[in-house]
C-alpha positions as CSV (number, residue, x, y, z in Angstrom):
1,X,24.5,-19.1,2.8
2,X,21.4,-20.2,0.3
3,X,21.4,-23.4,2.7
4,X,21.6,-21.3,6.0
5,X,19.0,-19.3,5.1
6,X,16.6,-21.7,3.5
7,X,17.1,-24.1,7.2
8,X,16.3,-20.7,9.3
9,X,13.0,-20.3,7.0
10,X,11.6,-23.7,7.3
11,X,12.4,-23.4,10.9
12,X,10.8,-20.1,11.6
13,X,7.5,-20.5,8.8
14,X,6.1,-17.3,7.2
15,X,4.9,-14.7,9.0
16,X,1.3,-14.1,8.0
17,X,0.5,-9.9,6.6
18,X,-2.0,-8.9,4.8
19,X,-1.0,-7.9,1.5
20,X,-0.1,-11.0,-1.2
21,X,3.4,-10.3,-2.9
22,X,1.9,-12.1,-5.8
23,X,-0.4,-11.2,-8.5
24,X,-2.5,-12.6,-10.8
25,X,-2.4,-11.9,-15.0
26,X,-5.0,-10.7,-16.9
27,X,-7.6,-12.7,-18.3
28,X,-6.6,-12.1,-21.9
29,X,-3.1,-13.7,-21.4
30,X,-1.4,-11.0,-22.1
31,X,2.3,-10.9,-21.9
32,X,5.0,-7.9,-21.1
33,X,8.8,-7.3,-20.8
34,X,10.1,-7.9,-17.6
35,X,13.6,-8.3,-16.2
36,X,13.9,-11.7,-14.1
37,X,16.9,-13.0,-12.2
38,X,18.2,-17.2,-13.5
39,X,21.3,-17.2,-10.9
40,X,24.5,-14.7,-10.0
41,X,25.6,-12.4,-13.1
42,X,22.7,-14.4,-14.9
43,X,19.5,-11.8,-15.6
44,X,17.6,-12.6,-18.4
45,X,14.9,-10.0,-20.4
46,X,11.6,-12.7,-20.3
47,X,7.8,-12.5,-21.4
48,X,5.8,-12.6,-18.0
49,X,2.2,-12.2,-17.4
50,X,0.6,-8.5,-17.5
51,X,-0.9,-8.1,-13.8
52,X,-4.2,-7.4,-12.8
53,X,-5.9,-6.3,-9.9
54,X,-5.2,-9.0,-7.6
55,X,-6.4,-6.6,-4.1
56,X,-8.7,-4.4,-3.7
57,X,-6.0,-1.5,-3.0
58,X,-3.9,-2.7,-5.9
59,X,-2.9,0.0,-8.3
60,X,-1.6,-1.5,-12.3
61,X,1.3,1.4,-13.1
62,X,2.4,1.1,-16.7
63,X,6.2,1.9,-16.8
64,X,7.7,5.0,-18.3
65,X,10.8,4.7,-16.9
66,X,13.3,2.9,-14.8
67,X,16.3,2.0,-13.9
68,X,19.5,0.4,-12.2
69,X,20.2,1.0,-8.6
70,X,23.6,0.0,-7.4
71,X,22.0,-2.0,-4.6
72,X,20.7,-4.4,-7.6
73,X,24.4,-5.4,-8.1
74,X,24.2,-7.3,-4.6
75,X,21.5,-9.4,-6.3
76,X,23.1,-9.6,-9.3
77,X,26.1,-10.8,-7.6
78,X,23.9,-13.3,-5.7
79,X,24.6,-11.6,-2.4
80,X,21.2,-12.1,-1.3
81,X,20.2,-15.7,-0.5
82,X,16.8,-15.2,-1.0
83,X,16.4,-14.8,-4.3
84,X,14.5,-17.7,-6.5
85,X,14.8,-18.1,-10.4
86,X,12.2,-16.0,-12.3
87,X,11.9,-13.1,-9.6
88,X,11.6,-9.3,-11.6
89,X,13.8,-7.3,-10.4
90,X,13.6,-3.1,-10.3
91,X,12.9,-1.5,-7.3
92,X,12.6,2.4,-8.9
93,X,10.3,3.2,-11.5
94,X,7.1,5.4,-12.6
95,X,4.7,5.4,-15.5
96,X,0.8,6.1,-15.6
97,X,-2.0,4.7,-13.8
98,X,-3.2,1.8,-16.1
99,X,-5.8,0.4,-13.7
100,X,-7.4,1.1,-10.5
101,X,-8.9,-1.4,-7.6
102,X,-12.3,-0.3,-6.0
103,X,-10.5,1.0,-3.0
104,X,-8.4,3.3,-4.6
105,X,-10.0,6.7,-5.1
106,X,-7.1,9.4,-5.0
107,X,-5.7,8.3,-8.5
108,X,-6.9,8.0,-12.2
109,X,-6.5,6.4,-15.1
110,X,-3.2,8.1,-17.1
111,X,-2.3,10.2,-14.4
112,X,1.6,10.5,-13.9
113,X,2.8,8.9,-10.7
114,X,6.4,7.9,-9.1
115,X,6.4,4.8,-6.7
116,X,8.5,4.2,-4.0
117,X,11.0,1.5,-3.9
118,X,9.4,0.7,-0.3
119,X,5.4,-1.2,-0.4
120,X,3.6,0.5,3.1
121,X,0.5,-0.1,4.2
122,X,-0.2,3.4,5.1
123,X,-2.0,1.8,8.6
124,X,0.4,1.0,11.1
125,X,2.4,3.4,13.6
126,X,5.3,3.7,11.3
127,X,3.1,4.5,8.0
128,X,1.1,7.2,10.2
129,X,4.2,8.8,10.8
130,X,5.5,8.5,6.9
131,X,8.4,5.9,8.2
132,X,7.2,3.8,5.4
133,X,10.6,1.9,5.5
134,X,9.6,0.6,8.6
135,X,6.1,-0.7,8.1
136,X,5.1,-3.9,10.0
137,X,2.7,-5.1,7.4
138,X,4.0,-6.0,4.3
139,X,7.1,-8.3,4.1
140,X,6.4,-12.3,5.2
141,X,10.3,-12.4,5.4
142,X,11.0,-14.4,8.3
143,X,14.8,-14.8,7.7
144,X,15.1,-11.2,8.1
145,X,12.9,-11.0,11.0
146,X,15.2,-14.1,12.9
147,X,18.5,-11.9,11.9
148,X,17.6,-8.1,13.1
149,X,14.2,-8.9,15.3
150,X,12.1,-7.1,13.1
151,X,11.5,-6.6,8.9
152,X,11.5,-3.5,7.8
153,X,8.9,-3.1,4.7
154,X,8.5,-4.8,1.4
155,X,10.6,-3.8,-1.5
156,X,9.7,-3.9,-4.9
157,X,12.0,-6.4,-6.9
158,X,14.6,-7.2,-4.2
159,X,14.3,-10.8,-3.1
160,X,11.9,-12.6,-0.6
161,X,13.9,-11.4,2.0
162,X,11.9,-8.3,1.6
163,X,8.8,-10.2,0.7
164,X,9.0,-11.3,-3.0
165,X,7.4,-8.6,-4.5
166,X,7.8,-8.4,-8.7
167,X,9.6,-5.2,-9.1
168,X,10.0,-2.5,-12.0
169,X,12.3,-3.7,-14.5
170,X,9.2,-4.6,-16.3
171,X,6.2,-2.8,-18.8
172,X,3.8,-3.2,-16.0
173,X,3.9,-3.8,-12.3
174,X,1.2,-4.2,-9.5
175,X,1.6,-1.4,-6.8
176,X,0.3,-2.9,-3.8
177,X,-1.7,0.2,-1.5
178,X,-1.2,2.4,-4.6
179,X,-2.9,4.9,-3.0
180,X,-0.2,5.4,-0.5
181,X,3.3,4.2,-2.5
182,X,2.3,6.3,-5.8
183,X,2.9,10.0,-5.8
184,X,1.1,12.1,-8.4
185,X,3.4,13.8,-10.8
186,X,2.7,16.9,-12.0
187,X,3.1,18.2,-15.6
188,X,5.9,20.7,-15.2
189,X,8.5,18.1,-14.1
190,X,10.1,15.9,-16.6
191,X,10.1,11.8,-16.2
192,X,14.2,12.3,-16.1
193,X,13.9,14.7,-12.8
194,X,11.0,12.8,-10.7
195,X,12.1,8.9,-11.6
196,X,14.7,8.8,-8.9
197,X,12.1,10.1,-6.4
198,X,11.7,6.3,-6.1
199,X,14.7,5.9,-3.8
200,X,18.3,7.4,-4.8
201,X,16.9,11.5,-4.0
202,X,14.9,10.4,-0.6
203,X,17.9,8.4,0.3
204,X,20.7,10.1,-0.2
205,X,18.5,13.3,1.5
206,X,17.9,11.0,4.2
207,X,21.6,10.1,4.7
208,X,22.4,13.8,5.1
209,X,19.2,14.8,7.3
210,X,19.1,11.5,9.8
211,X,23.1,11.6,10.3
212,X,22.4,15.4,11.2
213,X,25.2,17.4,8.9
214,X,24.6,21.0,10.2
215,X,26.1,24.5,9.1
216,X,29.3,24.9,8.5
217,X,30.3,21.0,9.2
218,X,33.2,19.1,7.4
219,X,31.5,16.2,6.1
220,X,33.2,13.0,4.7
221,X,31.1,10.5,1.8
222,X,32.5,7.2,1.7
223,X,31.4,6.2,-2.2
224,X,30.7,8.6,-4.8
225,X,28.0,6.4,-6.7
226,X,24.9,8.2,-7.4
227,X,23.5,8.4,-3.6
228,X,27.2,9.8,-2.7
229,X,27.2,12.2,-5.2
230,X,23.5,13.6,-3.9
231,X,24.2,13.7,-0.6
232,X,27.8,15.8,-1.2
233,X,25.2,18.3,-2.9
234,X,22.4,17.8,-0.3
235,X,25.3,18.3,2.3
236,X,26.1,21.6,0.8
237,X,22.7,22.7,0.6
238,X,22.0,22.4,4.2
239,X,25.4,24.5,4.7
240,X,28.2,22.4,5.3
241,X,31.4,24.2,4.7
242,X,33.5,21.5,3.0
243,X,32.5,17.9,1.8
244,X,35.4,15.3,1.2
245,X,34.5,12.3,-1.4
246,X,36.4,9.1,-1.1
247,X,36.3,6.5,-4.2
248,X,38.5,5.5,-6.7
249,X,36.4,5.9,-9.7
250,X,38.2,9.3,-11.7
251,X,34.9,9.9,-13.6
252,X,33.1,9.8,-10.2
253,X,35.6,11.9,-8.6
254,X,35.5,14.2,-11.2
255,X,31.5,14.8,-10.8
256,X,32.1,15.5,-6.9
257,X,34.4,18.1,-8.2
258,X,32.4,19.6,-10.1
259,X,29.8,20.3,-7.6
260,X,32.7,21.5,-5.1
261,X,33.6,18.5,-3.3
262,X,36.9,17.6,-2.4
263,X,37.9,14.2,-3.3
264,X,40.4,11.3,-2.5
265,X,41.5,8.5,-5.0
266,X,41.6,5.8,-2.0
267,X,43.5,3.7,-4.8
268,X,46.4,5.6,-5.4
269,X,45.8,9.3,-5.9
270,X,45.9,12.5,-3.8
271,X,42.9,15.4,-3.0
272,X,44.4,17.2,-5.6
273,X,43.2,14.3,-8.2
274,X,47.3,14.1,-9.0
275,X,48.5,10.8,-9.4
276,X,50.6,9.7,-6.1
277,X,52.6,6.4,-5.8
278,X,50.0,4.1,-6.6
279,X,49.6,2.6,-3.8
280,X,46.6,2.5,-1.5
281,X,46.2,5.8,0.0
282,X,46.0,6.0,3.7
283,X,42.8,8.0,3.8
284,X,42.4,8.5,7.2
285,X,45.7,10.3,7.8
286,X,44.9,12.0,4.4
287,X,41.6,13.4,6.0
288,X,43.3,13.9,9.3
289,X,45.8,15.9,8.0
290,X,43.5,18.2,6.0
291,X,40.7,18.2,8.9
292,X,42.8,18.2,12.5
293,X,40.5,17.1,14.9
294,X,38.6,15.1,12.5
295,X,35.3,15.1,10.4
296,X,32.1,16.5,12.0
297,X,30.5,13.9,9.7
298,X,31.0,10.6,7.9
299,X,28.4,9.4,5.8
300,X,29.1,5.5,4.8
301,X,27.9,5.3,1.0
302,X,29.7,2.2,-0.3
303,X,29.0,-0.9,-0.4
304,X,29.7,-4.1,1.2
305,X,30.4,-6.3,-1.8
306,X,34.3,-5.0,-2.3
307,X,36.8,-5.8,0.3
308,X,40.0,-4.1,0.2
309,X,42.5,-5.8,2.2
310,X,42.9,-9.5,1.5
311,X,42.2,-10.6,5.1
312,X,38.6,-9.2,4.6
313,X,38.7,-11.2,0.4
314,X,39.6,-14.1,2.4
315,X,37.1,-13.7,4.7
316,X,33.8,-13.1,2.4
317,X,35.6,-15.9,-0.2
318,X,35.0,-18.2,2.8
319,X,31.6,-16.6,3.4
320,X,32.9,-16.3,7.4
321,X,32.0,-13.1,6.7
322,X,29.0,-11.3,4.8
323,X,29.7,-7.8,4.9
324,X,33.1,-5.7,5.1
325,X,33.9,-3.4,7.9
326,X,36.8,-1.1,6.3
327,X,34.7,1.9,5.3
328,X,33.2,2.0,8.8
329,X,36.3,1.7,10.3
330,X,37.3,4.5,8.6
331,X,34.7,6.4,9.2
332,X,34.9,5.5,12.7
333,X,38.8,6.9,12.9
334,X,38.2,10.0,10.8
335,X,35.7,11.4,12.7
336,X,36.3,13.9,15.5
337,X,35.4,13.3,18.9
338,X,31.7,12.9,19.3
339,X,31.2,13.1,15.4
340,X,28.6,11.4,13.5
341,X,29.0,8.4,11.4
342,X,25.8,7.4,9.1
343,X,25.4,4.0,7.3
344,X,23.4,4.6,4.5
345,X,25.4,1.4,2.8
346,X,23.0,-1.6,2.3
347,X,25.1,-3.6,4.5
348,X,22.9,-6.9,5.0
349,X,24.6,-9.1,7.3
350,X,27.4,-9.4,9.7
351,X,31.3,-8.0,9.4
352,X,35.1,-9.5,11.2
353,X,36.6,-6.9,12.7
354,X,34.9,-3.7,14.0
355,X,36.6,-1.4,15.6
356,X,34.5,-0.8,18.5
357,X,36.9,0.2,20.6
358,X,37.1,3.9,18.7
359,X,33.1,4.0,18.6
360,X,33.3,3.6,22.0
361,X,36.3,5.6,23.7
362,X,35.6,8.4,21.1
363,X,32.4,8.8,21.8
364,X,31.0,8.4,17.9
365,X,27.3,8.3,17.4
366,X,27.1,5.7,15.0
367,X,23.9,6.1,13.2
368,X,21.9,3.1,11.1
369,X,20.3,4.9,8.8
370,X,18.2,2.2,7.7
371,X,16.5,2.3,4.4
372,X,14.9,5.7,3.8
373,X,11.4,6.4,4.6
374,X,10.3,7.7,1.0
375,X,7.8,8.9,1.8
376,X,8.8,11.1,5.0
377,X,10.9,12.8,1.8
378,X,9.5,12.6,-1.5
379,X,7.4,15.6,-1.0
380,X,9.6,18.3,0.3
381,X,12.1,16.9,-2.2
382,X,10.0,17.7,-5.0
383,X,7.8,20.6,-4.3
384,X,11.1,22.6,-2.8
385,X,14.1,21.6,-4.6
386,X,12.8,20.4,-7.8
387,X,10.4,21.6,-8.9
388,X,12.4,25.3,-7.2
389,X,15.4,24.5,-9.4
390,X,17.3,24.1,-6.7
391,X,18.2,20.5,-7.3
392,X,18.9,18.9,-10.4
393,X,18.1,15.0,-10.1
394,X,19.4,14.6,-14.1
395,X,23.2,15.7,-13.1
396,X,23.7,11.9,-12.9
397,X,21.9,10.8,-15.5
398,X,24.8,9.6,-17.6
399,X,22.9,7.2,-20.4
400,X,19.5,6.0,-21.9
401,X,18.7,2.9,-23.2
402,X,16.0,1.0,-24.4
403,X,14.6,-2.1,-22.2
404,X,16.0,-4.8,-24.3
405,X,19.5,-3.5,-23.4
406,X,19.0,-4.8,-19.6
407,X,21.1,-7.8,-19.6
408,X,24.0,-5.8,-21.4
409,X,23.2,-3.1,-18.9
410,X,23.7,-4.7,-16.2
411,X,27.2,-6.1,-16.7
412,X,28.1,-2.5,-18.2
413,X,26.8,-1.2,-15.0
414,X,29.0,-4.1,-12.9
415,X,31.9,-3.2,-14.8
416,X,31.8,0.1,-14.6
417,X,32.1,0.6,-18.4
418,X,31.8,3.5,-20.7
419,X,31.3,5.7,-17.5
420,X,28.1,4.6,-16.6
421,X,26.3,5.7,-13.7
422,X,22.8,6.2,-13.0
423,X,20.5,5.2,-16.6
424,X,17.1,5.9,-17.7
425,X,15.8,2.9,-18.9
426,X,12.6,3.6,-21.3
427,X,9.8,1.0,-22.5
428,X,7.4,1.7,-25.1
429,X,5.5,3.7,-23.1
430,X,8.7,6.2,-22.6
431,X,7.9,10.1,-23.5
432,X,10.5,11.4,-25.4
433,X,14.0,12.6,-24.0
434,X,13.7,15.8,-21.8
435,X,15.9,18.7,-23.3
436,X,19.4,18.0,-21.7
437,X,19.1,14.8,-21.1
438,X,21.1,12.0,-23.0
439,X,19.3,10.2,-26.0
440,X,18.7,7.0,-26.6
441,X,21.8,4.6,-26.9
442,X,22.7,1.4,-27.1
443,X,24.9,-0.4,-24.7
444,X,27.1,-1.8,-27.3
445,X,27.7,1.3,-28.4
446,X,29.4,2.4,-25.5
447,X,31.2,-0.6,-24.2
């Protein structure tokens, strides 16, 4: 893959944008913490450069608090060809404005300020209509432009197939056009309840809105990580009647529960959470049974990383395959006549085995959702739900650690130990814990 990837690059050359995923250090030579990548399962906490202004829209955001998103395990797992040793990883995280470039006059020094995972320029037609996802200007990829005809918009921290940018697994980061990727916090919100603002609340929102779950719809989550366990509760909020969670995680299943989700142990146990046989439960009949007709909605959550069956373990172990197709499928097959099926998934390649034959004869609207345009969201997500009380982003905020625990963290996280889920990683710029919210731990205290 590395080798098919790096021939279609030299083929194709960079594509030329204006904004430099690079930046320069500071004069002084200062150094920070960052996170950087050395190879699969092989991330490494490293001294690195503090940036500078390196554009003129440039924005320096001194970290306050990040985190692990389960798309990071794909690089983690090296899933992602592009990645080169030494790339910072992160792609969510906020802080305070540290410095300022002389275009930038809508933010100040201190001030409190989320980013989003996606770098837009703010310019083109997508950016004018908030699709920031989709900018045309800032990712040089041209691997991903030769495999889906288009890039979609830089990412912080996730490979230079989405233009190379350093992410926010670090003290400091450079915030390309921070005037448009940074949104002002204000002082009545905790860092715990904003942080995810970066990408798991806009996209799990996004998953629910774009697929189009509408009142009174049964609505089936494939994956019941953090982004399927907001969109079961953004599903409820725009009035769906019953939401079904498939996983096989218990403490994961358990969380749905609790916020009146159904659930299915696809491993072995039944809706009621009772153990069954142990074998691998049939979940389509298991919906169908429950749901006659079939889902109004299926929302693909998962991930492409974990085959099920060992023709598809056989397939990716051969790399004839990149991606998995057995949560689609079943999506696919659950869903009623004319239903909606959304891929909010970072699926990344290409998958044996479709059934296209039930998209097409049952008429499913099968619906990419593509990454989510942040900053279509981030607003409305904040200002009515958040900062209402209506949603509670820290629900799945299971642990805090400090930012020398990232290595640890990360294989916790890949293992699934101790019941983590989504952590707030602090630096030593971190405010203290907001009431509710765990306190500092170490990982080797709960693994």
């Amino acid at each position: 893959m590395q080798t098919v990837a790096n021939a279609v690059q030299e083929r194709m050359g960079l594509v030329d944008v204006p904004v430099e995923s690079y930046y320069k250090g500071r004069g002084d030579g200062s150094k920070m913490k960052a996170l950087a990548w050395f190879g699969a399962r092989d991330v490494r906490l490293i001294e690195a450069p503090i940036p500078d202004i390196t554009q003129p829209d440039d924005v320096i955001v001194k970290v306050t608090g990040t985190t692990i998103c389960g798309s990071d395990l794909h690089l983690y797992h090296g899933e992602i060809a592009t990645m080169q040793a030494g790339d910072i990883l992160g792609h969510e995280f906020m802080g305070t404005v540290d410095r300022v470039g002389p275009n930038v006059n809508n933010l100040v020094v201190g001030q409190r300020v989320v980013a989003s995972f996606q770098i837009a320029c703010g310019k083109c037609g997508f950016c004018k209509k908030k699709l920031s996802s989709f900018c045309d200007s800032t990712n040089n990829s041209s691997l991903q432009n030769a495999m889906y005809g288009t890039r979609d918009a830089g990412f912080f921290g996730y490979s230079h197939f989405t233009g190379g940018f350093p992410g926010g697994q670090a003290e400091y980061v450079r915030v390309p056009y921070g005037s448009v990727n940074l949104l002002p916090i204000p002082d009545d919100v905790s860092d715990e309840a904003v942080l995810y603002l970066s990408d798991v609340l806009p996209t799990s929102y996004h998953a629910v809105v774009d697929t189009g779950v509408k009142e009174d719809d049964v609505v089936g989550i494939w994956g019941a990580g953090p982004i399927g366990q907001c969109a079961a509760r953004w599903a409820f909020l725009k009035g769906a009647k019953r939401v079904i969670v498939i996983d096989q995680v218990k403490e994961r299943l358990d969380m749905a529960r609790e916020a009146g989700a159904e659930v299915i142990d696809f491993a072995g146990q039944g809706a009621d959470g009772r153990s069954a046989t142990g074998k691998k439960t049939d979940v389509v009949k298991m919906i169908m049974d429950s749901v006659p007709g079939g889902l109004d909605v299926a929302i693909d959550a998962g991930s492409f990383h974990e085959p099920k069956t060992i023709l598809h373990k056989a397939l990716k172990a051969t790399m004839l395959e990149t991606d998995v197709p057995e949560t689609l499928n079943e999506c696919v097959t659950a869903v009623r006549k004319m239903g909606h099926v959304g891929i909010i998934a970072a699926y990344s390649g290409y998958a044996h085995s479709v059934n296209v034959g039930a998209l097409m004869e049952k008429g499913v609207r099968l619906i990419g959702n593509g990454q989510a345009p942040v900053h279509l969201y981030w607003e409305e997500i904040l200002n009515e739900y958040i900062r209402q009380k209506k949603f509670d982003p820290t629900f799945m905020i299971t642990h805090r650690v400090p930012m020398d625990d990232f290595p640890d963290l990360y294989s916790a996280f890949d293992a699934r130990k101790g019941g983590v889920e989504k952590v707030f990683v602090e630096t030593q710029f971190s405010a203290s814990p907001a009431p509710g919210c765990p306190k500092t731990s170490r990982v080797s205290e709960w693994t």
